[in-house]
N, C-alpha and C positions, 0 to 999 in steps of 0.2 A: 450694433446698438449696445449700450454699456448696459453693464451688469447691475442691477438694483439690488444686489448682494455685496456685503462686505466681504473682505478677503477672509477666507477659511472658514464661512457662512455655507450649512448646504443648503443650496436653495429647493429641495424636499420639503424642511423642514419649514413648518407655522406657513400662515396663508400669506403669501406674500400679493401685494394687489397688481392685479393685472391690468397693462394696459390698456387701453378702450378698442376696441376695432377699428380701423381705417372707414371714415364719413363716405360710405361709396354711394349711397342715396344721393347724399347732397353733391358731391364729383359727377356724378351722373347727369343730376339735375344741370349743373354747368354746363356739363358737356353738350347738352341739349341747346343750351344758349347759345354755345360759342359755335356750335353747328350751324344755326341759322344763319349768322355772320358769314362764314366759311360757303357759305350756299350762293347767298346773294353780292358776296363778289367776285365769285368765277362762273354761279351758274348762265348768269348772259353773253360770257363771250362768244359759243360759236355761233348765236342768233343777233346778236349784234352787227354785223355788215348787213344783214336782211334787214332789219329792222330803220335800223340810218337811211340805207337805200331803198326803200317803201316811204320815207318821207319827204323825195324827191330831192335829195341830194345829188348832184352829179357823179359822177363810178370817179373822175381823177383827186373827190373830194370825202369818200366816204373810209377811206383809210384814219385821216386825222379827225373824222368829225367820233368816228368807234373809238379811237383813243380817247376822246376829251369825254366822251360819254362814261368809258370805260373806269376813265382816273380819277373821275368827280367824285364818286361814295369815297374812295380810300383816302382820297386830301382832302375830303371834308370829315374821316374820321380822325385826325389827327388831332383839332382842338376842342373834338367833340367829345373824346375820350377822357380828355383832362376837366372838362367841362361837365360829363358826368361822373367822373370819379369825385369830384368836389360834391356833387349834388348826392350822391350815394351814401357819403359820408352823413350828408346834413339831415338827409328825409330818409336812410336806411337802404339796404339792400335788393329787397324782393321788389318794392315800390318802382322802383329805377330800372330795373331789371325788366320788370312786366312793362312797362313805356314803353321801355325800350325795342323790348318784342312785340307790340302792339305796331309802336308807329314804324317799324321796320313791314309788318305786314302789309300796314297803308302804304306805305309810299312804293314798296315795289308791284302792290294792284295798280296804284296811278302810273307806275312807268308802263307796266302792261297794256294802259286802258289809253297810254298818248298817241295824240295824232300829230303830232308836230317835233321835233328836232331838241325845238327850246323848253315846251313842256318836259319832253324826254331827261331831259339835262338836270332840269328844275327837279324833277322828282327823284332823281340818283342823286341829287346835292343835299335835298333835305331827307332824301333814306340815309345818306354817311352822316349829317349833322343830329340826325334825333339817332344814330343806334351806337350810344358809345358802350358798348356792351362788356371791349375788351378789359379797359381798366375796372372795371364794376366786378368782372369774372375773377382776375386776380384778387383784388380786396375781399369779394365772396370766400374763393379757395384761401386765404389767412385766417379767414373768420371761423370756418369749419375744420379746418385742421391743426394740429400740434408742429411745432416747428421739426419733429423729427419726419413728421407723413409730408410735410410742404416738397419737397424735389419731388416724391411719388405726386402728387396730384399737379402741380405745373405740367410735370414732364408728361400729365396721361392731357391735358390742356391746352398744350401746344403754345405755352403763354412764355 
């Protein structure tokens, strides 16, 4: 970090102002976001073959049907993320943010609560299409930190 000292300045002397603390409240806060994400798209795969095969899928079909289950949130977060990141910009942070972890709540109770294959699917497509959390998390982490703290809070982010 560069020196807020001129050259042959001792920085002893007069009160020189001190940087602010690193926003570890609000990275925290994040991290709690980007947690829930990180939960609900690995915590179904080892219940995933149970769950495909309990809705009466055949055993030579229940490999690809856990896949397509599996990839539905992540390829439906892709234009979902740009889709909230626009909308975070326009209505704000926190707002976008709480949706986002709301309806991610909803939709992963409805994939718990499906009795059918197609519902299952339905409810992983609109869990990944309402939780664009990732891009919201980075423009958050811009927002609360100084460009000198921004590598420290990505890199604690995982973004």
């Amino acid at each position: 970090m560069p020196s807020t000292c001129a050259a042959g300045d001792d920085p002893s002397e007069g009160a020189a102002e001190a940087d602010p603390p690193f926003p570890w409240r609000a990275v925290l806060i994040l991290l709690l976001v980007r947690l829930g994400d990180g939960l609900v798209s690995v915590m179904l795969y080892p219940m995933l073959p149970f769950m495909v095969a309990g809705f009466g899928v055949p055993p030579s079909s229940v490999g690809m049907w856990v896949g397509v289950l599996g990839t539905s949130y992540n390829l439906l977060q892709i234009p979902a993320n740009v889709a909230w990141g626009h909308a975070s910009d326009r209505f704000g942070r926190r707002p976008v943010m709480l949706l986002g972890q709301l309806s991610l709540a909803a939709a992963t109770l409805a994939l718990g609560v499906s009795r059918s294959l197609p519902f299952a699917i339905g409810a992983r497509c609109l869990s990944g299409a309402l939780h664009g959390n990732l891009s919201v998390a980075a423009a958050a982490a811009c927002d609360v930190t100084r460009p000198a703290e921004r590598a420290r809070a990505f890199s604690l982010l995982g973004l």
